[in-house]
N, C-alpha and C positions, 0 to 999 in steps of 0.2 A: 769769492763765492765759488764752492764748487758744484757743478752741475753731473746727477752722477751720467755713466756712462751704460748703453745697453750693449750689450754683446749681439751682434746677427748673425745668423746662421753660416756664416764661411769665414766665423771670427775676426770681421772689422766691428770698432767701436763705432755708435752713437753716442752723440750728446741728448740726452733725452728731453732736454729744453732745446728747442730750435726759433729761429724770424723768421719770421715769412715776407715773403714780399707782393704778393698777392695785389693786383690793381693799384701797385705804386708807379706812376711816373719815368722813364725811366732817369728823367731829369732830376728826380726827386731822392733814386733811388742810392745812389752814393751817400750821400750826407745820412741820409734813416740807416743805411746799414754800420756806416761807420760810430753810429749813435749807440746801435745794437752793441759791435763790437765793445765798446770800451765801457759798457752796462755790464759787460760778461760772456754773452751766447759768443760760440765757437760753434754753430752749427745755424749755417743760413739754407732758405729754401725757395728756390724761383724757377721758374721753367720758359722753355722758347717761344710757348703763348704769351707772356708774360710781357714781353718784349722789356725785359731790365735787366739781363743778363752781362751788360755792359757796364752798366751801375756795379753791379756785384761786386763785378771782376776790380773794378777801378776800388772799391772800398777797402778790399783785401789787401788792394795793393797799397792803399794809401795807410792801412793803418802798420805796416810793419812788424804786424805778427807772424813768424813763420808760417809756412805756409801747410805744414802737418799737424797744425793748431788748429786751424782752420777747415771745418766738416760741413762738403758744398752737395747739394743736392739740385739736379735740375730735371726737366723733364721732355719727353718727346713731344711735339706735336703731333696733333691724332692727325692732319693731312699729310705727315711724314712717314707714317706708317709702312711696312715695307722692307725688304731684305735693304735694296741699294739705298733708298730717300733713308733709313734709318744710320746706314753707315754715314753719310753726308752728313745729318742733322748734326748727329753729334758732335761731327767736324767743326762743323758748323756752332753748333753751344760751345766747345771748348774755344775755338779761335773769340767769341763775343764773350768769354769770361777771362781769358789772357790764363788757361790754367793748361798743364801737362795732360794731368790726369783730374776727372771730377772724381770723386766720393763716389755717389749714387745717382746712377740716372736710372730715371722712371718711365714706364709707357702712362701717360699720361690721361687716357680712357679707354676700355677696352675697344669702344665702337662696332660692337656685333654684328650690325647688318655689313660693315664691309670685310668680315671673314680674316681681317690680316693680323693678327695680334701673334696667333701662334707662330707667322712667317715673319714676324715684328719681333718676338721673342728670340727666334736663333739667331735673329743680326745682331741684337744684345747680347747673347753670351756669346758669339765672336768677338767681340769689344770687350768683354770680359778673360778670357782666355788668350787673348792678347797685352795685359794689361792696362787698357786705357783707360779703365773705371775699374772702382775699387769694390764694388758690388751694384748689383741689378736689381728694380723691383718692378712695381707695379703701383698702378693708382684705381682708386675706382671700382676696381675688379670684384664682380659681386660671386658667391660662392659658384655657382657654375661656369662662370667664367676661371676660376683658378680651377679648378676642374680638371675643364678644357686643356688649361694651361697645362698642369700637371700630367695629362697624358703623354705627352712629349717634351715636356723641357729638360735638357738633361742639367742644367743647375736651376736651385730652388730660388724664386723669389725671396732676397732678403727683408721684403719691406712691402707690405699693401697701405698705400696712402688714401686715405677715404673720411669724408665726410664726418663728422665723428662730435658728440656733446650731449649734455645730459638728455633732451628732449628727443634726441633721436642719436641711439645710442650703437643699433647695426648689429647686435649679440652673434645670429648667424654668420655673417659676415669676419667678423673678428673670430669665429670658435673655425671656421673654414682657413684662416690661414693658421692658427695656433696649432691645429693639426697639422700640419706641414712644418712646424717652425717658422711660420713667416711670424716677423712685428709688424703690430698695428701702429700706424701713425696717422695722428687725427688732424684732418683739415677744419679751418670754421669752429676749434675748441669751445669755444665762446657762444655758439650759435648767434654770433654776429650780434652778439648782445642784447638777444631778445630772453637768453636763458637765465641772465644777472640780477632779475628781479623778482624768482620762484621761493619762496620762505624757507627752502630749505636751505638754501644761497646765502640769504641775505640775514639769516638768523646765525647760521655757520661764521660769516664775517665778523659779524657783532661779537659773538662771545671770544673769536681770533683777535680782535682788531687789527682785521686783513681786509681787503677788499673785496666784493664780490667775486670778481673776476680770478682773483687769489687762490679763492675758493676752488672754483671750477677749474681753476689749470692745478692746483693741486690734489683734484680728484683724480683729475687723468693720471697725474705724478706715482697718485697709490696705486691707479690700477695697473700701472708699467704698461703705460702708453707713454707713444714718442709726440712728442705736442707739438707744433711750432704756431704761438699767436701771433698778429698780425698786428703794431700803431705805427702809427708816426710821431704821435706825442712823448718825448723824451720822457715823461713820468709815467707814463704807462709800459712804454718800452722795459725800462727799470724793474716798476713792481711787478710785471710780467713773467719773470725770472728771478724776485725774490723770494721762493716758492719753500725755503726748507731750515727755516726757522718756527716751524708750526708744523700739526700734523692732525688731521680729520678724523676723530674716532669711528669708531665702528658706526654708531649708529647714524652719526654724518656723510658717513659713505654710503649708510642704507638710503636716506631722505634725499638725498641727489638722486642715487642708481634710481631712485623710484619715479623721477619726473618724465622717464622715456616715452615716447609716442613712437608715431611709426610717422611723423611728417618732415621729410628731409625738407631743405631748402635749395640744395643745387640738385641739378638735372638729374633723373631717374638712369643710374650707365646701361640698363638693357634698353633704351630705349633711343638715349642721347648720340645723335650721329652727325654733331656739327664738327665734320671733316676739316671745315676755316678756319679752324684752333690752332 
């Protein structure tokens, strides 16, 4: 299977199918990634909230695939925030993932009320200009906050990771980093499978003989978003990333784009300032 590859904006590749590891164990989390790996994904995604960065590292390592095969994304924590805690953290994510260099680290929510993202941001491209990651992004980050960002940052956001699926769909959000060249990469693809059972979904699968969820990660597919879903079910894992043996006509892609609301399901980021993360 090949999964194609997105170009970012300082010419590293993405795998534009990614795992997630989102509320996995991190007990758990070796075996589901190593499940991942040998289903196909070359692009896993975890962060030091996450507390499974260990898991990661050990799956990579146990599957013996090279290690430029292999495209790792992790994330800062928002109480890491900070010129020095940022320099550490990462120290810190690379030592709990056993890797040289990560792929892409993220700032992980902007957290506005404590003012540090743009002082967060030049400890990352230090890390970047050093080579210790292979690109920089962001998460969360609602258009005034990249903004913000963009008045000083002297490298561009490769990546805004944010909330992302048919029912809440973020349009602003997404046309604010596309102006910049950032890509969008959708957390919660799936809206946590509350969006699997909308007609336009589930009449799309039918006439595919795909699955719901098929459906909805190959919307994102057309629209050149970067996805990464979240099982643990080795069958889901699988069809998760069997995405390109079928293709959504136009008007398939209208009757999804059209289920958008405005009701996210994780924390509102101008707002969310749980620093504990």
């Amino acid at each position: 299977m090949t999964v194609p590859q997105i170009a970012l904006n300082n010419g590293v590749h993405i795998p534009q199918v990614g795992y997630g590891v989102f509320q996995i164990p991190d007990g758990q989390t070796q075996v589901a990634v190593e499940q991942a790996l040998e289903a196909g994904y070359r692009h896993i995604d975890t962060a030091a909230a996450y507390g499974n960065e260990a898991g990661v590292g050990a799956a990579i390592r146990a599957s013996g695939l090279p290690r430029d095969e292999v495209f790792v994304t992790t994330k800062l924590r928002n109480g890491e925030q900070g010129t020095e805690a940022t320099l550490k953290a990462y120290d810190d994510s690379r030592r709990r993932l056993g890797l040289d260099t990560v792929d892409l680290y993220l700032i992980h929510w902007p957290v506005p009320s404590w003012g540090r993202y743009v002082e967060t941001w030049k400890a990352m491209e230090k890390l970047y200009a050093e080579g210790a990651v292979r690109a920089i992004g962001i998460s969360n980050f609602l258009p005034p906050h990249v903004r913000t960002l963009m008045e000083q940052a002297e490298v561009t956001p490769a990546v805004n990771q944010v909330e992302l699926h048919p029912s809440f769909q973020q349009v602003a959000t997404q046309q604010a980093g596309t102006a910049h060249g950032i890509a969008t990469e959708a957390y919660a693809p799936l809206g946590q499978a509350k969006d699997l059972d909308q007609a336009a979904v589930t009449e799309a699968a039918e006439a595919h003989g795909v699955t719901p969820a098929q459906v909805v990660l190959r919307w994102h597919v057309q629209n050149g978003t970067v996805v990464i879903p979240k099982s643990v079910t080795p069958e889901r894992i699988a069809s998760n990333i069997d995405l390109f043996g079928f293709e959504l006509s136009e008007a398939e892609m209208a009757a999804v784009t059209a289920l958008d609301t405005d009701e996210r399901m994780f924390p509102d980021p101008e707002t969310a300032d749980f620093t504990m993360l």
